[in-house]
N, C-alpha and C positions, 0 to 999 in steps of 0.2 A: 445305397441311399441316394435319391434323384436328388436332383437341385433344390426343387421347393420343400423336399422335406427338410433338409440340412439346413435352408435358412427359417425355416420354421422355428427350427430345433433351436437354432444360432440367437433369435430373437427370442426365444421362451426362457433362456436362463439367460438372457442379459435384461430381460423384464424385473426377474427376484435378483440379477448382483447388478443395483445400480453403478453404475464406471466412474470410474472418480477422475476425472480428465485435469492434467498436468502440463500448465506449460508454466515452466522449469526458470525463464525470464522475465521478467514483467517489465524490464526496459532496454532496449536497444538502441543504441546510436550509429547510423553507418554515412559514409561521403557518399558526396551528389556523384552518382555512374557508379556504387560497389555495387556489393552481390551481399544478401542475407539470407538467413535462411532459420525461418522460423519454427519454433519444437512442440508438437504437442503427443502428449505419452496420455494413455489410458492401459497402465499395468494391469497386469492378470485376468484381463476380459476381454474377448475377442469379441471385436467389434463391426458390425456389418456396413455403419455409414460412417465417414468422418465431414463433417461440415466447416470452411473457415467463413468466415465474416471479417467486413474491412468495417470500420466506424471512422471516420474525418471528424475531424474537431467543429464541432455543433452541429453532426450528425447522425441523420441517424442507421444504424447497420445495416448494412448491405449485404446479402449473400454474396460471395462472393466462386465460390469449387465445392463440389462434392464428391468424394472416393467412396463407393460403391464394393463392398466383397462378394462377388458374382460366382463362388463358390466352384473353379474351376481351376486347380494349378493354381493356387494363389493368386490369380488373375484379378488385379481390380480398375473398376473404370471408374478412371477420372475425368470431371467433367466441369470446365469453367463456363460459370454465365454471362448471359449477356452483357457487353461494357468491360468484362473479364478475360477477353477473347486474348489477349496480349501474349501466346504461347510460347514466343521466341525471350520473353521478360518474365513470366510467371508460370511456376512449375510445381508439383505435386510429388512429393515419395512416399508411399505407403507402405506400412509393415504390418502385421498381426498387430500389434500392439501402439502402433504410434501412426502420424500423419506430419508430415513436414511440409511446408509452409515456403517456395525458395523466391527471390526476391531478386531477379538480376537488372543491371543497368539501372539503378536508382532513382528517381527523379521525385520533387518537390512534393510531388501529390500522394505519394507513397507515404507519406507520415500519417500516420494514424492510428489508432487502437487496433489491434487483430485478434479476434476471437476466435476458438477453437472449439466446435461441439461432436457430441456423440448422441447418434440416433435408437431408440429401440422403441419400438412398437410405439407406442402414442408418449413417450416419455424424452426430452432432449436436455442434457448435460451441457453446461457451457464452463468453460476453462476461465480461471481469473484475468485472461488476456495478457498479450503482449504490445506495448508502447513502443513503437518506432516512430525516431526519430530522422531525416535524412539532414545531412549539414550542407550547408551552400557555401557561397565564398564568406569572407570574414567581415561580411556588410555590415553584420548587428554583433556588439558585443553586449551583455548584461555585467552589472559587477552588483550585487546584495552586499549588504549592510546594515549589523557587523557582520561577521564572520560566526561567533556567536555570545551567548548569551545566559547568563544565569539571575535567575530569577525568583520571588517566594509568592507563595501564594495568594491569592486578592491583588496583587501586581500588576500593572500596565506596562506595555511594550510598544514599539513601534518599529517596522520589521522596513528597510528602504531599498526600494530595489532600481537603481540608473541604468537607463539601454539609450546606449548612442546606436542610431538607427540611420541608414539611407531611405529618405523619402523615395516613395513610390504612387501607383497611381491608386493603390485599394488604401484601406485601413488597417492600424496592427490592431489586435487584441491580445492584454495580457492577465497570464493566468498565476494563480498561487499552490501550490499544491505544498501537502503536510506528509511526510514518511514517518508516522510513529513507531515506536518501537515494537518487532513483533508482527509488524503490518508488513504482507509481503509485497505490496507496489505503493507509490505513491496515490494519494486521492485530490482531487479540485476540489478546495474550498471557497474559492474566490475566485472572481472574474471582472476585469474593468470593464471588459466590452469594447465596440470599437469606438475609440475616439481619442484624440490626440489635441487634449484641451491642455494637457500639463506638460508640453513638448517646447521647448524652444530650439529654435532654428541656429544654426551657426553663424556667429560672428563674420566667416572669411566669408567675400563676396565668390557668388556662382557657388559655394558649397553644397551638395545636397543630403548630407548630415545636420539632424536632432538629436537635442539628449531632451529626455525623460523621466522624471522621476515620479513616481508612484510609491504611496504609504501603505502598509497593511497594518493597521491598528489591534493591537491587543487587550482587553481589558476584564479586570477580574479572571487572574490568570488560576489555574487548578493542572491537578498533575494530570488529567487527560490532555491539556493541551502542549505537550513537552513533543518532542522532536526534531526535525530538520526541514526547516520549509523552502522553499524552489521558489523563484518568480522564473515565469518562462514569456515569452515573447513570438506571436505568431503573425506574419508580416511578408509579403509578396511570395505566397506559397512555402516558406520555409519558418520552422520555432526553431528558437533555440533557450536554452537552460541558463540559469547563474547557478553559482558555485555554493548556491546554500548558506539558511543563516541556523546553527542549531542553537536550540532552544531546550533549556535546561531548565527543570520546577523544581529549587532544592526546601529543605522545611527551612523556618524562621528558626532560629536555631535559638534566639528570646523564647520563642513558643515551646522549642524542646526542651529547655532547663526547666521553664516552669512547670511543665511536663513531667519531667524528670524530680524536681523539687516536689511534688506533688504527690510521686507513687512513692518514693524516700519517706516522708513524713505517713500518709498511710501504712506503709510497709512499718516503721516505728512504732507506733500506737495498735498496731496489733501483736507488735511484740510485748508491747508493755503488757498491753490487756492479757496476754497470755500469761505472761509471768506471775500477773497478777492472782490470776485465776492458779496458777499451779500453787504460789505460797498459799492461799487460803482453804488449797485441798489439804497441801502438806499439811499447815497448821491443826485442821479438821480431825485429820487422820491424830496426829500426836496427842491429841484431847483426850480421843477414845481411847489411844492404849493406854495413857495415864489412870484413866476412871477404872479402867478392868485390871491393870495394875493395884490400885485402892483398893477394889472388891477384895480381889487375894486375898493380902495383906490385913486385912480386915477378918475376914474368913478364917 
């Protein structure tokens, strides 16, 4: 079998078994100078492209490498794009089944979403991505507030998130994200944007720390909106995370009794009714035997 038939062949049953592509993290934290090394698995289908993508925070994906199965000796060619060139920092390992993603020497601009896809003929699979995050020195801390929270339904909340920050020359922007339960990554629901109107400056002269505080308001609360929410903070090429506030929807527990009080009293009145119904068979029934009893006796 030549080359082009084998990839022919290779693409015509990865056409009928769409690949179910797997990356296994959806969030990574690494310091400014490690090494990561990002995972994408596509089980039981042997796959002829693997494609990654880099996404920056409010933008938008970039191709970033392609691994190529050239169908020789398991030989495959990997091939970064333009602006990707960085060989001795970003690295490729490919398997039959998987593509790996390696990330050395860290640095600020490395924070971002990484998407993992698989090619077959006119059809591309993309992976739920992986969030990397790189950590700088300890310039910005976040602390949210509370810790967490339990709450009934139709409820209002307000979720507070403080970042003492070193002023710099760009603008922070911060974000909210939600982990509900069952959800395998976090999602952005919210966004202040840049601007540092609710920032105060520090007290000690020549400092170059702000604290911050920003509210996320909750209202008319429902059990969809239950989980643990993040304020993150993105500020001279580095974000970083607080420590989450969870968010618990438990019932009115007033609502559950009378609930409860409720199917109790139904549940009664159909016992009555039942019983009801059963003496007036019984009664029914002992009528007749009486009467056919009289005939006899009569007879």
């Amino acid at each position: 079998m030549n080359r082009e038939v084998f990839i022919f062949y290779i693409n015509l049953v990865c056409a009928f078994t769409k690949p179910n592509v797997i990356q296994p993290i959806p969030v990574m934290v690494t310091e400014l100078g490690g090494t990561v090394t990002l995972t994408c698995l596509c089980p039981n289908v042997s796959v002829t492209r693997f494609d990654w993508f880099k996404q920056s925070f409010g933008q938008e994906p970039l191709l970033m490498a392609s691994s190529l199965y050239v169908g020789q000796d398991n030989y495959y060619s990997n091939n970064f794009i333009k602006d990707f060139t960085e060989t001795e920092r970003l690295g490729m390992r490919r398997g039959e089944y998987s593509c790996n993603l390696t990330i050395s020497k860290t640095e600020p601009g490395d924070s971002a979403t990484y998407y993992c896809s698989t090619a077959a003929i006119y059809e591309q699979t993309f992976g739920e991505g992986t969030v990397l995050f790189v950590k700088e020195s300890n310039s910005m801390s976040v602390l949210q507030q509370p810790v967490s929270e339990s709450v009934h339904p139709g409820d209002s909340v307000t979720l507070k998130c403080t970042i003492h920050i070193e002023t710099c020359a760009g603008e922070h922007s911060v974000y909210w994200f939600r982990h509900g339960s069952g959800e395998s990554h976090p999602g952005i629901i919210y966004t202040h944007g840049d601007k540092s109107d609710q920032c105060e400056k520090s007290p000690k002269a020549g400092s170059p720390t702000q604290s911050c505080v920003y509210n996320l308001p909750k209202r008319n609360l429902s059990f969809s909106d239950a989980g643990t929410y993040y304020c993150a903070v993105a500020s001279c090429g580095e974000i970083l995370f607080g420590n989450g506030t969870k968010l618990d929807i438990e019932a009115d527990p007033l609502l559950l009794v009378s609930c409860l009080g409720v199917v109790l009293g139904v549940t009664f009145t159909l016992i009555i009714v039942l019983l009801c119904i059963m003496y007036k068979m019984n009664n029914t029934t002992c009528v007749q035997c009486r009467g056919k009893l009289l005939s006899l006796d009569i007879g």
